[in-house]
Each structure stands twice: as C-alpha cells, then as structure tokens.
Legacy VTK file of the C-alpha trace (Angstrom):
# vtk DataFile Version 3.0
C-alpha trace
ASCII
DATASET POLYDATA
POINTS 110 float
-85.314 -63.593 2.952
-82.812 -66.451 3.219
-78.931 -65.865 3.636
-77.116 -66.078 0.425
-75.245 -69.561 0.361
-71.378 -69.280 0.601
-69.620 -70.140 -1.959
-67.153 -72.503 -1.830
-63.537 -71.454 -1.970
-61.337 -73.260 -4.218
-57.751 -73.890 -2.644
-54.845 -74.639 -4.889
-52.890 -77.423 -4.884
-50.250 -75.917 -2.314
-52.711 -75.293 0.116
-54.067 -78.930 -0.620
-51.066 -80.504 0.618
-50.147 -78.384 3.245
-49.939 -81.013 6.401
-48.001 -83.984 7.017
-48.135 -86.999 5.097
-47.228 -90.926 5.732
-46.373 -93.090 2.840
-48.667 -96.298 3.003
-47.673 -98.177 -0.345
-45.069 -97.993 -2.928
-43.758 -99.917 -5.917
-40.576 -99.113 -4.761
-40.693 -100.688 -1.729
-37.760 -103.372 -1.474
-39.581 -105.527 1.780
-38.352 -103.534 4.230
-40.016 -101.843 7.377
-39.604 -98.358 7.441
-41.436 -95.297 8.273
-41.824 -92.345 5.786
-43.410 -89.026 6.294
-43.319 -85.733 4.542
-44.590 -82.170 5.892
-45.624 -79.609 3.781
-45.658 -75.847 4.996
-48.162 -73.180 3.517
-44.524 -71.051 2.901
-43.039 -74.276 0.192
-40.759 -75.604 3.042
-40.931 -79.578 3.215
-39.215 -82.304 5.924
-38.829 -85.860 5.175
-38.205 -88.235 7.719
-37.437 -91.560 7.463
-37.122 -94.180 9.955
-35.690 -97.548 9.978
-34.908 -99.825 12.372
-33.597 -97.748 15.248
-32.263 -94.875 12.940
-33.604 -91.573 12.228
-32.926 -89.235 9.303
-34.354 -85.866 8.480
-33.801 -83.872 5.137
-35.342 -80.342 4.698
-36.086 -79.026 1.266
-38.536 -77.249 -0.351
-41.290 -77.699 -3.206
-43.706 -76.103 -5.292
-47.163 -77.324 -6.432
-49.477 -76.387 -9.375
-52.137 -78.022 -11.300
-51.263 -82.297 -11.335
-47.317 -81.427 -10.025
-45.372 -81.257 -7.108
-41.942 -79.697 -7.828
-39.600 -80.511 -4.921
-35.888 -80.192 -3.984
-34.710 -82.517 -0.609
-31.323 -82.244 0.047
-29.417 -82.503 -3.080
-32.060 -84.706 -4.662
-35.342 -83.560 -6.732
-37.691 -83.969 -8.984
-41.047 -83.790 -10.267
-43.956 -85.867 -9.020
-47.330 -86.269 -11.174
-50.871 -86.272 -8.905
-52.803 -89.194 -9.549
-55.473 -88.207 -6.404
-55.628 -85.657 -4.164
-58.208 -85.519 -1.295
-58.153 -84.097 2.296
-57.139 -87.479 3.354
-55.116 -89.474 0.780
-52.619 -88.311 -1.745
-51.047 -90.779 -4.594
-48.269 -89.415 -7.069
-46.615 -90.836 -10.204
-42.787 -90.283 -10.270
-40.684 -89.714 -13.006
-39.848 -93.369 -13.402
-43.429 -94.436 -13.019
-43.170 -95.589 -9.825
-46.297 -94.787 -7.603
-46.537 -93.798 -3.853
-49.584 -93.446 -1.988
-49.515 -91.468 1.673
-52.263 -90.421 3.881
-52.679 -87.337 5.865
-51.431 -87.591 9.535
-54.342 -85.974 11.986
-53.238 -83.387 14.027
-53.058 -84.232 17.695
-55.723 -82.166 20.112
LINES 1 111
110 0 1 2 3 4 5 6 7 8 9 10 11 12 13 14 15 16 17 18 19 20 21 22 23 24 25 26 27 28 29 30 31 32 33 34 35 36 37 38 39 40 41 42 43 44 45 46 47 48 49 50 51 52 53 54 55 56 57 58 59 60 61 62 63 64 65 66 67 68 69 70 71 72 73 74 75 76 77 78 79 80 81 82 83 84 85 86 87 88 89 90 91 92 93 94 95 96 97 98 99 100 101 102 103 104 105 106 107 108 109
C-alpha cells in the first residue's frame, strides 16, 4: 500500500512575504541610483533601508498582510499596498497612487 500523498499546506500572505526584499523597478523612480530593501518578520515587524550614494538610512515599522494587501506603518508614513504577484521569488504591488514597484527576494547567505 502506497503512502498517502501530503497535502500541500497553504501559507497566507504574511508568511508569503516573510524574508527580505530588493526593489528592482519602479514608476517612481526619479533616475537615481539607490538601493532599496525591505524585511519582513513572521511577528509583522518590517525594516527599510535605503541607500544612496554613501548614505545609509533605516526605518522600522510594522505591517499586516491579508488576501491582495499589505497594510504597513514605517516611521510616521503608511499606507496600503495592492498585490499584483506574489511568488517565492518576485513580489510586485500597486500603491495607492498607482504607482507600481516590483522587488525580488534576497537569498539567504549559507
């Protein structure tokens, strides 16, 4: 007799997006070159980081996902981002002025 198959667990969102991220592409990009990543704990803690020329700044906040949205709060600053993909390696979202951003999951280092 075979071994029943196991089924596949279905993670939320949350647990989707757990990791850190790197912004590839976005509309509101102005030309300049910068570096922008965002880490998302399983416990709704975020850190953005942004660095530009020889500057670094770091924000922690927090956020909350469910369904097609990411709630978050950086700072003083948040708002609500709409999912346009989510995979285990790429992630695009829809603010709420319609801009789009698209990041891709950092590998961990071994």
């Amino acid at each position: 007799m075979a071994a029943p198959v196991p089924k596949e667990v279905k993670r939320t969102t949350a647990e989707q997006l757990v990791g850190l991220w790197k912004l590839t592409k976005s509309d509101a990009d102005n030309g300049a070159e910068y570096t922008f990543t965002i880490e998302l704990t399983k416990d709704g803690k975020m850190k953005a980081r942004y660095e530009f020329n020889d500057s670094t700044q770091t924000v922690g906040g927090t956020f909350k996902a469910e369904g097609d949205k990411i709630e978050y709060t950086l700072g003083d600053r948040g708002e609500t981002l709409t999912i346009q993909k989510l995979t285990d390696g790429e992630l695009v979202v829809i603010d709420p002025e319609k801009k789009k951003e698209e990041f891709v999951r950092v590998k961990e280092k071994k």
